[in-house]
C-alpha positions as CSV (number, residue, x, y, z in Angstrom):
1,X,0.0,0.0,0.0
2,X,2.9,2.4,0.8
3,X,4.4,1.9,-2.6
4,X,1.6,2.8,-4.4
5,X,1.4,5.9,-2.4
6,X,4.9,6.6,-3.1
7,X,4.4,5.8,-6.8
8,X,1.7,8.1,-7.1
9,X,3.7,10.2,-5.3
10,X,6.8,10.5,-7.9
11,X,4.3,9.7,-10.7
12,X,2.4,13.1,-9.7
13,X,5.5,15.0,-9.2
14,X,7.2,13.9,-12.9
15,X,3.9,15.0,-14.3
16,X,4.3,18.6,-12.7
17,X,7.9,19.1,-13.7
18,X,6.7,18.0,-17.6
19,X,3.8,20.6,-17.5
20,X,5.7,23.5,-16.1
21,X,8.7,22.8,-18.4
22,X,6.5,22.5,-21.0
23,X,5.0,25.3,-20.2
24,X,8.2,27.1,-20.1
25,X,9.1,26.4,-23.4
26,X,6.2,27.5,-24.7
27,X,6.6,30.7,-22.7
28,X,10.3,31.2,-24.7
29,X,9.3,30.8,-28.0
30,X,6.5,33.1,-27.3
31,X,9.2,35.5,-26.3
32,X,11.7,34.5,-29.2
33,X,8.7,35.2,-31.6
34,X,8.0,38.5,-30.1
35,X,11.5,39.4,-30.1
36,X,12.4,38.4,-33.8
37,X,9.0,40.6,-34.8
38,X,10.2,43.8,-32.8
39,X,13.4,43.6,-34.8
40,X,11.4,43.1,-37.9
41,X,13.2,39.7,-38.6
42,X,11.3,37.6,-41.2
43,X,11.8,34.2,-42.0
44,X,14.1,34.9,-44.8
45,X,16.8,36.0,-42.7
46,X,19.1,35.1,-45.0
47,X,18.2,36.7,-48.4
48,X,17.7,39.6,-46.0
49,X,21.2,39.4,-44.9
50,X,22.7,39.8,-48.3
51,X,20.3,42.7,-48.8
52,X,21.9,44.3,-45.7
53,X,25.4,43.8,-46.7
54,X,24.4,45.0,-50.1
55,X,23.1,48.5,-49.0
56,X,26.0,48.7,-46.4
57,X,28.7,48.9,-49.5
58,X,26.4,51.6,-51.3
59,X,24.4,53.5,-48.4
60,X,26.3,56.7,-46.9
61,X,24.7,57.7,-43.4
62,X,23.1,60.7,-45.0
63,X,21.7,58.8,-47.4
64,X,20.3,56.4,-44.9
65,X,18.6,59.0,-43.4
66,X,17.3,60.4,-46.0
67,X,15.6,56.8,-46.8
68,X,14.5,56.5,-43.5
69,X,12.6,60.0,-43.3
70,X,10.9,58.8,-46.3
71,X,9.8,55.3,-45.3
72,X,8.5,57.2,-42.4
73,X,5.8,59.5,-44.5
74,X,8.0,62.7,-44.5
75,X,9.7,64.7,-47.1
76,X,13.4,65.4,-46.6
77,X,15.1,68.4,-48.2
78,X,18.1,70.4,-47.2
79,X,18.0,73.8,-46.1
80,X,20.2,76.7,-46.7
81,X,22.7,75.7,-44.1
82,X,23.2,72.0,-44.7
83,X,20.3,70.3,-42.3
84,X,17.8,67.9,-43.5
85,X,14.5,69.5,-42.8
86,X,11.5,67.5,-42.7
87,X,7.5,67.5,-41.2
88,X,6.8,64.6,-38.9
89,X,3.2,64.8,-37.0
90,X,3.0,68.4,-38.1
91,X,6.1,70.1,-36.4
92,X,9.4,70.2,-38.7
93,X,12.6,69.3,-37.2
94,X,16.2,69.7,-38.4
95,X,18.3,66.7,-38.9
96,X,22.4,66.9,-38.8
97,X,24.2,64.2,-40.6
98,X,28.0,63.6,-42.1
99,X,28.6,60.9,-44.3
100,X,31.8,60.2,-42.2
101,X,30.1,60.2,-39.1
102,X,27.7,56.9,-37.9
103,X,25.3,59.5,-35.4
104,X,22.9,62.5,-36.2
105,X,21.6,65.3,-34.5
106,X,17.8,65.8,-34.5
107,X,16.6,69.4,-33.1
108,X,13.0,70.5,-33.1
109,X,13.6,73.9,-33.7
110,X,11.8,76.9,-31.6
111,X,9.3,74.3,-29.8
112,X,8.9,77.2,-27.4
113,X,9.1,80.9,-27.1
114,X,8.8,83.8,-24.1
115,X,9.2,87.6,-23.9
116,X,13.1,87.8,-23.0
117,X,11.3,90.9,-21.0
118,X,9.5,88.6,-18.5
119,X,11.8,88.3,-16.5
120,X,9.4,85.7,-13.8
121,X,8.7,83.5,-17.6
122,X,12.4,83.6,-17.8
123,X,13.3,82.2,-14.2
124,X,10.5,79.7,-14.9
125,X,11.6,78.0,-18.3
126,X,15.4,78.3,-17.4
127,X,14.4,76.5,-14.0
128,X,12.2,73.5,-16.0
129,X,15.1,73.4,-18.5
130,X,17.9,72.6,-16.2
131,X,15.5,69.9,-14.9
132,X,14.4,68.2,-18.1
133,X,18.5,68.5,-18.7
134,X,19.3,66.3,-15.5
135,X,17.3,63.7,-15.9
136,X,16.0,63.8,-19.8
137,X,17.5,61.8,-22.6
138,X,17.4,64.7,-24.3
139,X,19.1,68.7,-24.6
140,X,16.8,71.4,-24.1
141,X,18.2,74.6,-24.7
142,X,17.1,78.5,-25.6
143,X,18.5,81.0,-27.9
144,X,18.2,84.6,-28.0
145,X,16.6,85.3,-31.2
146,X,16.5,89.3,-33.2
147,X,13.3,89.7,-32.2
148,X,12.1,90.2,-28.6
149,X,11.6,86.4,-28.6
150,X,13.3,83.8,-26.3
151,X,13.1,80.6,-28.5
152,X,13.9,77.3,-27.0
153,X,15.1,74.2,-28.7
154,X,15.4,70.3,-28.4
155,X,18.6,68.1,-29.6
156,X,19.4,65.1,-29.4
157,X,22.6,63.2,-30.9
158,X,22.2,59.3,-31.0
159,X,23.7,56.4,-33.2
160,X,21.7,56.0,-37.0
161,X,23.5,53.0,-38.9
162,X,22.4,50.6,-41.2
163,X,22.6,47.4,-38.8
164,X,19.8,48.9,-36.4
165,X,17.0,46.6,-36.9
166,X,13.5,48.3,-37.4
167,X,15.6,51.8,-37.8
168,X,12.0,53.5,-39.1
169,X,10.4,52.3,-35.9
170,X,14.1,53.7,-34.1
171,X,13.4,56.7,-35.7
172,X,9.8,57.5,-34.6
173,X,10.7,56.4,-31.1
174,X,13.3,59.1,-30.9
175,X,11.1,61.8,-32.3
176,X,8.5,60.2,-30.3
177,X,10.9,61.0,-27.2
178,X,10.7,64.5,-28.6
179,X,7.3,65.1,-27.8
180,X,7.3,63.8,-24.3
181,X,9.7,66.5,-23.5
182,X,7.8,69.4,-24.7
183,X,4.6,68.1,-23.4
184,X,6.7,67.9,-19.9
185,X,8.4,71.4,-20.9
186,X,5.0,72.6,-21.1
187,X,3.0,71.5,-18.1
188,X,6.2,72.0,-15.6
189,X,5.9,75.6,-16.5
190,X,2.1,76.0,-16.1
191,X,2.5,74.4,-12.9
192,X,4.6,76.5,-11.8
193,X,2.5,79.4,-13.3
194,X,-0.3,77.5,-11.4
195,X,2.5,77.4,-7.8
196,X,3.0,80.9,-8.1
197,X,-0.6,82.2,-8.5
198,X,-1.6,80.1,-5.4
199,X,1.7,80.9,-3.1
C-alpha cells in the first residue's frame, strides 16, 4: 500500500515538472517570436542578410537618413545651411548628418518661445530646462533670437547606422521622445505658473 502511495507520489510529481517545463518552453518561444518581430526579422533571414550587406557597401549615413525619413511618411530636403529639414506629426525638425560620421543630430527647432522681457517667464523656463537637462535623454536649450523672442530648442545626438534593426520604428521612437519633453516642458511651466498664483 505504501508503494503505491509513493508511486503516485513520484508519478504526480514527474507530471508537474513536464507541464511546467513544458509550459516554459512554450513561454520562450512566445518571447523568441516576439523578439524576432520587434526587430522586424522575417523568415528569410538570409536573403535579408545579403540585402543588408548590399546597401551597407552603397548607403552613406546621409543617405540612410534620407531613406529612413521617407519610409517614415516625410519629405526630406536640405535647407540653406546644410540640415535635413523634414514635417513629422505636423512640427518640422532639423536633422544633422555627415557621411563620415555613424550619429545625427535631431533638433525641433523653436518648440517654445517667451518675452526675453518677462523676467518671472524667464526664471520659470530656465528653471524647467535645467530639470528636463538632469534627468531627460534629451538637450533642451534656448536661444536669444533678433526679435524680442526667447526661442527654445530640443537636440538630441544618438547612433543611425544601417545594422539597427527596425531603424524606421528607431526613428519614430526618438522623435516620439521629442514630444514627451515638450509636453513635460509645457505642463512643468504652467504648474509653476499654477505654484505661483496660489503661493
Amino acid at each position: 500500500m505504501e508503494s503505491l502511495f509513493v508511486l503516485a507520489i513520484i508519478l504526480g510529481v514527474i507530471s508537474v515538472y513536464r507541464y511546467f517545463r513544458e509550459e516554459e518552453r512554450k513561454k520562450e518561444e512566445e518571447e523568441n517570436r516576439f523578439f524576432n518581430q520587434l526587430m522586424g526579422e522575417t523568415d528569410n533571414m538570409e536573403s535579408k542578410t545579403e540585402e543588408t550587406t548590399t546597401m551597407e557597401e552603397t548607403m552613406s549615413t546621409r543617405q540612410l537618413v534620407l531613406n529612413t525619413i521617407e519610409h517614415i511618411g516625410s519629405k526630406p530636403e536640405y535647407t540653406e545651411d546644410g540640415y535635413i529639414r523634414f514635417e513629422y506629426q505636423g512640427v518640422v525638425f532639423l536633422m544633422e548628418t555627415a557621411d563620415d560620421c555613424d550619429f545625427v543630430n535631431l533638433i525641433w527647432p523653436w518648440c517654445y518661445s517667451f518675452n526675453k522681457f518677462d523676467i518671472d517667464e524667464f526664471a520659470r523656463v530656465r528653471q524647467v530646462i535645467n530639470d528636463i537637462n538632469a534627468y531627460g535623454v534629451v538637450s533642451v536649450f534656448y536661444s536669444d533670437t533678433d526679435s524680442d523672442d526667447v526661442a527654445v530648442h530640443v537636440k538630441k545626438n544618438f547612433l543611425f547606422i544601417q545594422q539597427i534593426p527596425n531603424i524606421e520604428g528607431y526613428l519614430r521612437m526618438m522623435l516620439d521622445g521629442f514630444f514627451k519633453t515638450v509636453r513635460k516642458l509645457d505642463l512643468e511651466i504652467e504648474k509653476m505658473k499654477m505654484q505661483e498664483g496660489n503661493g
